[in-house]
Biopython code that builds the backbone (N, CA, C, O; Angstrom):
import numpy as np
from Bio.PDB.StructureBuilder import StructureBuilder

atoms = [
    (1, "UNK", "N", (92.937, -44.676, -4.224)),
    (1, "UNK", "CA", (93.381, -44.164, -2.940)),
    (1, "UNK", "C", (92.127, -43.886, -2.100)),
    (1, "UNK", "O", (91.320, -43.048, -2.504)),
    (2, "UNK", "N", (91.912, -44.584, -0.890)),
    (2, "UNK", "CA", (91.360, -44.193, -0.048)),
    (2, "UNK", "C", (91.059, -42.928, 0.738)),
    (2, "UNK", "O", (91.796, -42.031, 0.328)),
    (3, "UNK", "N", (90.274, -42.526, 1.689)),
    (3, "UNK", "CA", (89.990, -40.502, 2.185)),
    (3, "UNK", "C", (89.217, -41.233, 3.462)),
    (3, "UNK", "O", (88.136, -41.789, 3.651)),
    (4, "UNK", "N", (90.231, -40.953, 4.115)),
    (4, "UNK", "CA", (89.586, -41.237, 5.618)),
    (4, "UNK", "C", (88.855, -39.951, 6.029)),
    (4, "UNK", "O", (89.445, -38.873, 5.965)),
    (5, "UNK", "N", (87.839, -40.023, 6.366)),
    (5, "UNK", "CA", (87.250, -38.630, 6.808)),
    (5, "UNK", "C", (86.843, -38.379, 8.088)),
    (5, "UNK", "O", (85.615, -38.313, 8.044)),
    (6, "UNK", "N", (87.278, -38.182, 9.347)),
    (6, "UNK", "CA", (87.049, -37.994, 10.722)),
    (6, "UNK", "C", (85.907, -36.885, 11.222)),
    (6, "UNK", "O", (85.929, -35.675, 11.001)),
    (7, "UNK", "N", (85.386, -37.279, 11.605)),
    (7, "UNK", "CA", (84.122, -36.414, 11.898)),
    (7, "UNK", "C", (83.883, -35.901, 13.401)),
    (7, "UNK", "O", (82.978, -36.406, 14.064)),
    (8, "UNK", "N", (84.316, -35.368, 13.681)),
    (8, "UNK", "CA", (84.278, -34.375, 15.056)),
    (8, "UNK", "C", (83.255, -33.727, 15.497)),
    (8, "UNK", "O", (82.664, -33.155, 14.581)),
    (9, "UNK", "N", (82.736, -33.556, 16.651)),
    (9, "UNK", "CA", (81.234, -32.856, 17.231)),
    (9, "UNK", "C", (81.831, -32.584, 17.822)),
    (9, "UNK", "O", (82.701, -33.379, 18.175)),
    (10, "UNK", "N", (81.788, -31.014, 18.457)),
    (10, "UNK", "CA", (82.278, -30.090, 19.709)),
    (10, "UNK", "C", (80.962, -29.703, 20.461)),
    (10, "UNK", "O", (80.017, -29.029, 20.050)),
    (11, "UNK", "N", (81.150, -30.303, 21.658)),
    (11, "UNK", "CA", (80.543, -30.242, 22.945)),
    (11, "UNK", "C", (81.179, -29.066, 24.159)),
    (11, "UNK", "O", (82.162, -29.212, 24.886)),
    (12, "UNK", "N", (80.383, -28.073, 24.083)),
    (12, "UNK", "CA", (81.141, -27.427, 24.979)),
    (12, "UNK", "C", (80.556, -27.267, 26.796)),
    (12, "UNK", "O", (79.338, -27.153, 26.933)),
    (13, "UNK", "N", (81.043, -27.265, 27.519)),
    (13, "UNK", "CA", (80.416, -27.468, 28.634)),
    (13, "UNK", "C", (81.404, -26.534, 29.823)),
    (13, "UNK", "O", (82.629, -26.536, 29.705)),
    (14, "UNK", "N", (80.802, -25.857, 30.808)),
    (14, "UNK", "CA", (81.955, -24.982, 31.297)),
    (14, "UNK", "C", (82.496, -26.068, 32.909)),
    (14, "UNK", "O", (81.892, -26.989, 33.459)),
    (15, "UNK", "N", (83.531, -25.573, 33.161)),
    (15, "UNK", "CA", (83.496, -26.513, 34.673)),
    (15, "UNK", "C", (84.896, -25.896, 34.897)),
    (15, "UNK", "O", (85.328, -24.989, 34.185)),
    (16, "UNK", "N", (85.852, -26.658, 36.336)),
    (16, "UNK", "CA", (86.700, -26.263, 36.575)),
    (16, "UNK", "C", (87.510, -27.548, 37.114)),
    (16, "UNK", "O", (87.183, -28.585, 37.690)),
    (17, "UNK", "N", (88.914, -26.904, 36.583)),
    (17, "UNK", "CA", (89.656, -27.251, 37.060)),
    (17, "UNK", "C", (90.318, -27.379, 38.444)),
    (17, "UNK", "O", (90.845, -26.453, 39.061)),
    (18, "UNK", "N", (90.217, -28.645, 38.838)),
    (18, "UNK", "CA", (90.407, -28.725, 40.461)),
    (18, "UNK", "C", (91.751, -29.565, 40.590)),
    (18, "UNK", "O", (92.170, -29.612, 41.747)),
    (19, "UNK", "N", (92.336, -30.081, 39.861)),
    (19, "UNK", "CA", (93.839, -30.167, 39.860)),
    (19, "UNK", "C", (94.521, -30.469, 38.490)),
    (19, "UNK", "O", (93.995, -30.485, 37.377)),
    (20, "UNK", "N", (95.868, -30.715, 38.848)),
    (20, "UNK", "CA", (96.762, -30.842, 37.611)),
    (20, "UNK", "C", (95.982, -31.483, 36.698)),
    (20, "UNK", "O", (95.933, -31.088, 35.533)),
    (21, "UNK", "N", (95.248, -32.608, 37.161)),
    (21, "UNK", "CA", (95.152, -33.293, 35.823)),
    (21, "UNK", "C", (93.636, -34.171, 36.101)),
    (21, "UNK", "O", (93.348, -35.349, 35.891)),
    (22, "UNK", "N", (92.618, -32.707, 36.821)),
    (22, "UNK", "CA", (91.142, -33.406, 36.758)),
    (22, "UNK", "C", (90.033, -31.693, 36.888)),
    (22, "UNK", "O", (90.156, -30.641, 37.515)),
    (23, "UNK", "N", (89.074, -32.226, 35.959)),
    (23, "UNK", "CA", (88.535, -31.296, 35.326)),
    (23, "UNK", "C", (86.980, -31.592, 35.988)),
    (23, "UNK", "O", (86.429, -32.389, 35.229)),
    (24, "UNK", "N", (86.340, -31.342, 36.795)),
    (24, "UNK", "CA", (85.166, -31.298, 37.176)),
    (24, "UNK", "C", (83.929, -29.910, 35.985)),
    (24, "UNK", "O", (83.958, -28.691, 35.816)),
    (25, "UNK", "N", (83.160, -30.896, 35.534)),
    (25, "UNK", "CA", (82.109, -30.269, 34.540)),
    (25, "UNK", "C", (80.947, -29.762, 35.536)),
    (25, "UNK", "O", (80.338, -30.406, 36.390)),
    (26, "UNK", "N", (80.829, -28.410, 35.164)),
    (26, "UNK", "CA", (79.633, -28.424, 35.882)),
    (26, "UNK", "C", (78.065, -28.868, 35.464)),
    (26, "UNK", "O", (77.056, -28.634, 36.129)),
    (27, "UNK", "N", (78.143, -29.579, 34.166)),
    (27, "UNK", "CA", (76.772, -30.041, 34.108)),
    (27, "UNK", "C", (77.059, -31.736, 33.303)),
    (27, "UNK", "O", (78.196, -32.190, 33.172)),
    (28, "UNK", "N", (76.358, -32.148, 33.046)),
    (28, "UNK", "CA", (76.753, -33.654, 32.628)),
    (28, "UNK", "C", (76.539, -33.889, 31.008)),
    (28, "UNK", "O", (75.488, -33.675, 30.404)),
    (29, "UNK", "N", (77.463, -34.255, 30.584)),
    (29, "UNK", "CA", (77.471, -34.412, 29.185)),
    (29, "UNK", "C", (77.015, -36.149, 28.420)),
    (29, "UNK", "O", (77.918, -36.903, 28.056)),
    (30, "UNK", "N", (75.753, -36.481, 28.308)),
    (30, "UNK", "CA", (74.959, -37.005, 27.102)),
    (30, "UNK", "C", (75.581, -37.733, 26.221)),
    (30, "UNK", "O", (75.249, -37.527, 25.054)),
    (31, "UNK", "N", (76.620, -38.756, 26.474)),
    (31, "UNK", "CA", (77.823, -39.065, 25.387)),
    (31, "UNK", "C", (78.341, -40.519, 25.499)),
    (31, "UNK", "O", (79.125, -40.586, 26.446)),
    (32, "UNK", "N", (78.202, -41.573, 24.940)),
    (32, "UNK", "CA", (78.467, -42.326, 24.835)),
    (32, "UNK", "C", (80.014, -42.595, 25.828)),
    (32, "UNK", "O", (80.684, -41.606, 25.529)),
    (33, "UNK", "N", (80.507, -43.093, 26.416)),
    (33, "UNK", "CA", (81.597, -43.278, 26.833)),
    (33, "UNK", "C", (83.030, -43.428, 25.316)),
    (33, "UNK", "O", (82.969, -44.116, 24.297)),
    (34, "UNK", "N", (83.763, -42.809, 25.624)),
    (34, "UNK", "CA", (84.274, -42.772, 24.325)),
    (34, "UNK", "C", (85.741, -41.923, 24.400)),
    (34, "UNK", "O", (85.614, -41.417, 25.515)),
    (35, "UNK", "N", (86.800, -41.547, 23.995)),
    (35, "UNK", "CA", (88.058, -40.516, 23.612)),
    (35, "UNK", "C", (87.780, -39.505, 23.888)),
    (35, "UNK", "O", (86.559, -39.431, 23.750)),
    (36, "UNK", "N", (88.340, -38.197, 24.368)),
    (36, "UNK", "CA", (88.160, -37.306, 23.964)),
    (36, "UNK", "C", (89.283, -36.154, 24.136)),
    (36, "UNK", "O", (90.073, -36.316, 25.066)),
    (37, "UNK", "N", (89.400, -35.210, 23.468)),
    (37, "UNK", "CA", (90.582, -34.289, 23.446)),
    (37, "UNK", "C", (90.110, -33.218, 23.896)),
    (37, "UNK", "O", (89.067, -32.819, 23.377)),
    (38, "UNK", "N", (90.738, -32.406, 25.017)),
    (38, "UNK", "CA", (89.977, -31.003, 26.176)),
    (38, "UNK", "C", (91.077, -30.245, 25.491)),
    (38, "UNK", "O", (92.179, -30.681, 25.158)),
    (39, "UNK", "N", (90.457, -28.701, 25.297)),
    (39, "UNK", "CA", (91.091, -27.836, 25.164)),
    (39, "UNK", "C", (90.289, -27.021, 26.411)),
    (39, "UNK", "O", (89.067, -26.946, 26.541)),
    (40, "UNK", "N", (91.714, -26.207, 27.626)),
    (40, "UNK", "CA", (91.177, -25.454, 28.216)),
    (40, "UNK", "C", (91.268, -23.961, 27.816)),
    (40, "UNK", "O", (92.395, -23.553, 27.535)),
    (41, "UNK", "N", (90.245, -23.102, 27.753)),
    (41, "UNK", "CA", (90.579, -21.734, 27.948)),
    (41, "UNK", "C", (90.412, -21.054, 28.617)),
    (41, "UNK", "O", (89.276, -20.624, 28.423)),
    (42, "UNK", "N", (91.002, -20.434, 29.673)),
    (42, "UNK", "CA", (91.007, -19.783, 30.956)),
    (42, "UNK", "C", (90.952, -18.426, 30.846)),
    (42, "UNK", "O", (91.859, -17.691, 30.457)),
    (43, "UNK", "N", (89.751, -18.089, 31.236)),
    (43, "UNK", "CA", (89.503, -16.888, 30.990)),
    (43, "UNK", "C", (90.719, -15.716, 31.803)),
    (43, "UNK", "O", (91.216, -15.780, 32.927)),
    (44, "UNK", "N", (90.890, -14.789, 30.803)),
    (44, "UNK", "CA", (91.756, -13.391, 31.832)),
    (44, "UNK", "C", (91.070, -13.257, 33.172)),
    (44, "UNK", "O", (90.010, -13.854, 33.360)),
    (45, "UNK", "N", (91.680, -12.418, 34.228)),
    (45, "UNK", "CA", (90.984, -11.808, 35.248)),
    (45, "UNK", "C", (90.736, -10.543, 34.398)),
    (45, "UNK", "O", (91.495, -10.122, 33.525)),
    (46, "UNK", "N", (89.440, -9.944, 34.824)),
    (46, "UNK", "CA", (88.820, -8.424, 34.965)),
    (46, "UNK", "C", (89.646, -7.787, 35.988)),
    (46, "UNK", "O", (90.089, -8.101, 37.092)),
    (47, "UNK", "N", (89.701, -6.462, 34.967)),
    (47, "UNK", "CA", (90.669, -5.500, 35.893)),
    (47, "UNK", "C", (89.572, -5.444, 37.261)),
    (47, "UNK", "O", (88.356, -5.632, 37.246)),
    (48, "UNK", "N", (90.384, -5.148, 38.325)),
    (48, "UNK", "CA", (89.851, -4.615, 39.406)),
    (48, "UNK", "C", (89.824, -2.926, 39.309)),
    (48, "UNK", "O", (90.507, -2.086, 38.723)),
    (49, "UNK", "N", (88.616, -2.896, 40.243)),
    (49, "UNK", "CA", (88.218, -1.054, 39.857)),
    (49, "UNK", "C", (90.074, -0.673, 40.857)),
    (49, "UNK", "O", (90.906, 0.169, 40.519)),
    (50, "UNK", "N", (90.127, -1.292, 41.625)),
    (50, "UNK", "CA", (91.389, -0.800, 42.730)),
    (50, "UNK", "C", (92.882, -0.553, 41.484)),
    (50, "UNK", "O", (93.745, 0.324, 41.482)),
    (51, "UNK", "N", (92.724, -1.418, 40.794)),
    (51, "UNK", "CA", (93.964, -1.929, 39.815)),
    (51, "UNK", "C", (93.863, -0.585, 38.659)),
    (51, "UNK", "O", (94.858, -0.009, 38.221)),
    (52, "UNK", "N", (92.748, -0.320, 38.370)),
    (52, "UNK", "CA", (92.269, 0.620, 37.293)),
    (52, "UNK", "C", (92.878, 1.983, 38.033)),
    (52, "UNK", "O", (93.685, 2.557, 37.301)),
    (53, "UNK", "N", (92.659, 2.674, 39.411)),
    (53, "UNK", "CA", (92.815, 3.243, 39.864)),
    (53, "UNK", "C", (94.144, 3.986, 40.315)),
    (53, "UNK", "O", (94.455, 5.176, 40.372)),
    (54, "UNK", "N", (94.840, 2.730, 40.628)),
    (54, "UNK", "CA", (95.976, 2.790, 40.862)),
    (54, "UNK", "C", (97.229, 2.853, 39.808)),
    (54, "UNK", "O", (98.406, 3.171, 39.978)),
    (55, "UNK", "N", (96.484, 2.412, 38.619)),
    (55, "UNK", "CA", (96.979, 2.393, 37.294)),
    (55, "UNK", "C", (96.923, 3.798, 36.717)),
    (55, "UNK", "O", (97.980, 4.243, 36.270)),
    (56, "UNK", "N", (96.034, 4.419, 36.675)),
    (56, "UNK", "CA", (95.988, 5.849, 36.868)),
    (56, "UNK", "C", (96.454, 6.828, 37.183)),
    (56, "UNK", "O", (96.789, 7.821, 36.537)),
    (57, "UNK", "N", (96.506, 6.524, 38.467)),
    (57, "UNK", "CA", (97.100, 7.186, 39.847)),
    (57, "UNK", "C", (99.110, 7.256, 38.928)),
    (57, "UNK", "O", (99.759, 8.296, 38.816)),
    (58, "UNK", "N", (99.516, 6.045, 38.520)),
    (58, "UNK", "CA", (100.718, 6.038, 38.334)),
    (58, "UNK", "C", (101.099, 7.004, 36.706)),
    (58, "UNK", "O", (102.215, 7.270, 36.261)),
    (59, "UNK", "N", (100.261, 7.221, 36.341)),
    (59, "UNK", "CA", (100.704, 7.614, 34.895)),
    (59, "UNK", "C", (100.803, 9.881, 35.352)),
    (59, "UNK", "O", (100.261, 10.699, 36.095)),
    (60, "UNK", "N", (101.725, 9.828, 34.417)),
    (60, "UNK", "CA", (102.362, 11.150, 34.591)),
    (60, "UNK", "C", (101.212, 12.211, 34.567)),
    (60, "UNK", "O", (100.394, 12.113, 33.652)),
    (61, "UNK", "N", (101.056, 13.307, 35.569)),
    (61, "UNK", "CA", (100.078, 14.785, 34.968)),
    (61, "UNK", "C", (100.314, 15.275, 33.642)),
    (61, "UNK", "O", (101.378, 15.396, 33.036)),
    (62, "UNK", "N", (99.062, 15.553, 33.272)),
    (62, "UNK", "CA", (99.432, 16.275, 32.073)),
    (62, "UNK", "C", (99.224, 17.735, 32.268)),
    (62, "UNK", "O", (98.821, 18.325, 33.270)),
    (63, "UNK", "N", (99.571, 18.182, 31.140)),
    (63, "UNK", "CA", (100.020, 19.624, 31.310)),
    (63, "UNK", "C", (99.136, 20.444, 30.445)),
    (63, "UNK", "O", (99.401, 21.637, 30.297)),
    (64, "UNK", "N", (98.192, 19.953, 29.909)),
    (64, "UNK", "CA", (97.006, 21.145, 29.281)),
    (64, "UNK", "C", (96.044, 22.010, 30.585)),
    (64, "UNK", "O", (95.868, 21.695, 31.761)),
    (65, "UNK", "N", (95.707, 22.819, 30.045)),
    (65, "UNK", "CA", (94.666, 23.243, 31.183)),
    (65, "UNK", "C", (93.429, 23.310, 30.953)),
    (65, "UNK", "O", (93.355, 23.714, 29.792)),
    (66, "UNK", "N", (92.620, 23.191, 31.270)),
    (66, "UNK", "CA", (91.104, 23.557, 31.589)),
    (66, "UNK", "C", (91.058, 24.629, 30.340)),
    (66, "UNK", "O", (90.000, 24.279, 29.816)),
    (67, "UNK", "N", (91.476, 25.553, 29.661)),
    (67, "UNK", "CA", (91.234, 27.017, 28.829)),
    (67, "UNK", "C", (91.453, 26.023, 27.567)),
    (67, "UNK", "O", (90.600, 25.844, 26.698)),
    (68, "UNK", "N", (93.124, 25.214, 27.614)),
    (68, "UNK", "CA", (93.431, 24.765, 26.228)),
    (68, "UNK", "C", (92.143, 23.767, 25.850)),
    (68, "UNK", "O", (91.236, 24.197, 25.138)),
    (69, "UNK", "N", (92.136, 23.031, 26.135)),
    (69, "UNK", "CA", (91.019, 21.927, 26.355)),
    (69, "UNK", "C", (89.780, 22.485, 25.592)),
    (69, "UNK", "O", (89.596, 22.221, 24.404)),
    (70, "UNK", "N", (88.823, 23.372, 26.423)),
    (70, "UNK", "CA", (87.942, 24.277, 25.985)),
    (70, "UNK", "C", (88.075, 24.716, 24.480)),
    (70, "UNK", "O", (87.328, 24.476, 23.532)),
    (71, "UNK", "N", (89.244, 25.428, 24.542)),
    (71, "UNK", "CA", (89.352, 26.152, 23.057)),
    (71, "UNK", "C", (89.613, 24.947, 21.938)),
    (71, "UNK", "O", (89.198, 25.045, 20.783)),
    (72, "UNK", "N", (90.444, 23.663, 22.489)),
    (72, "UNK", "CA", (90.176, 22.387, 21.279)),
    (72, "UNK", "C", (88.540, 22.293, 20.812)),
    (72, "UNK", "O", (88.007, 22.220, 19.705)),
    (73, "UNK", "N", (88.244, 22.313, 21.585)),
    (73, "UNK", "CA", (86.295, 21.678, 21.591)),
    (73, "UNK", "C", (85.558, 22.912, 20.863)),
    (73, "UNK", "O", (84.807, 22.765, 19.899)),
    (74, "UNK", "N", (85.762, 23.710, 21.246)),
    (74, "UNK", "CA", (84.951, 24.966, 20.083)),
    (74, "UNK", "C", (85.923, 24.853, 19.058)),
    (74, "UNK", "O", (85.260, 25.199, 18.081)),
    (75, "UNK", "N", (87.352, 24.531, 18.532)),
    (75, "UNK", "CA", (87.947, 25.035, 17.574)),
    (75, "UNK", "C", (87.066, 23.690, 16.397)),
    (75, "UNK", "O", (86.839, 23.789, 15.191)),
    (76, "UNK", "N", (86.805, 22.727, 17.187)),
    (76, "UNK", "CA", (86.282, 21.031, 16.749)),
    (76, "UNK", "C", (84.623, 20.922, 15.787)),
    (76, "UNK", "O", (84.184, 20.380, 14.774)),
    (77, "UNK", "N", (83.988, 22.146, 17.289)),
    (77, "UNK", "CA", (82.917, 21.998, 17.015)),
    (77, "UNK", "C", (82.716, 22.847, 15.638)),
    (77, "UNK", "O", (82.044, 22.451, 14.686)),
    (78, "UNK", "N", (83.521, 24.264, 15.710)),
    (78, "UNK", "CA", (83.076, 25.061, 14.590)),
    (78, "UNK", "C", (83.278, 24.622, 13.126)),
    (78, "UNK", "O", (82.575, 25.098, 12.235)),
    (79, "UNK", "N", (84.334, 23.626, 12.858)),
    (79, "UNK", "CA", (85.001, 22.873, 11.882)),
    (79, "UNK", "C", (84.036, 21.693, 12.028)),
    (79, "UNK", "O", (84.571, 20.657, 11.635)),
    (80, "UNK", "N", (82.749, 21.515, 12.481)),
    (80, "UNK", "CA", (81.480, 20.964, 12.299)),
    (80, "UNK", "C", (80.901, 21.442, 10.887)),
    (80, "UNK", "O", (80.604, 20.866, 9.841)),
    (81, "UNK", "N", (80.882, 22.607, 11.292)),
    (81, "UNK", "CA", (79.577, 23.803, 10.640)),
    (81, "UNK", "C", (80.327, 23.590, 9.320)),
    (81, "UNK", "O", (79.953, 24.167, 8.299)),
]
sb = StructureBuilder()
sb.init_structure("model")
sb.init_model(0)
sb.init_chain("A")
sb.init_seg("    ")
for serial, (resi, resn, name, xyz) in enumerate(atoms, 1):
    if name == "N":
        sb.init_residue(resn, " ", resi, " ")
    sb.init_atom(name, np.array(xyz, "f"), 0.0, 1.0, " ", f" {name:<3s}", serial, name[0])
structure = sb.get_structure()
């Protein structure tokens, strides 16, 4: 029995996509003319500081105060010692 063994080199190169179905590289790839199979991965967006803010802004007050708070942090620190 024969073992075909396929041998693959991954070239990675960044660029963009400028329509359905064409991929502009931004630098030039060194490669024989030849097949090749693209996997894209599209990066997430970064939160915006506005989005972070407003995300914030929406979540409920809480109800400790300034004293409880305090007394967690010394009760924390002494359970240091």
């Amino acid at each position: 029995m024969g073992w075909e063994i396929e041998m693959t080199r991954a070239v990675v190169v960044k660029g963009h996509l400028v329509g359905p179905r064409t991929v502009q590289l931004d630098e030039p790839v060194h490669q024989p003319t030849c097949e090749v199979e693209v996997i894209l991965r599209v990066p997430a967006e970064a939160p915006t500081t506005e989005g972070l803010a407003a995300f914030l802004r929406s979540l409920p007050a809480g109800t400790r105060t300034k004293a409880d708070i305090d007394q967690q942090l010394r009760d924390e620190r002494d359970s240091w010692r």
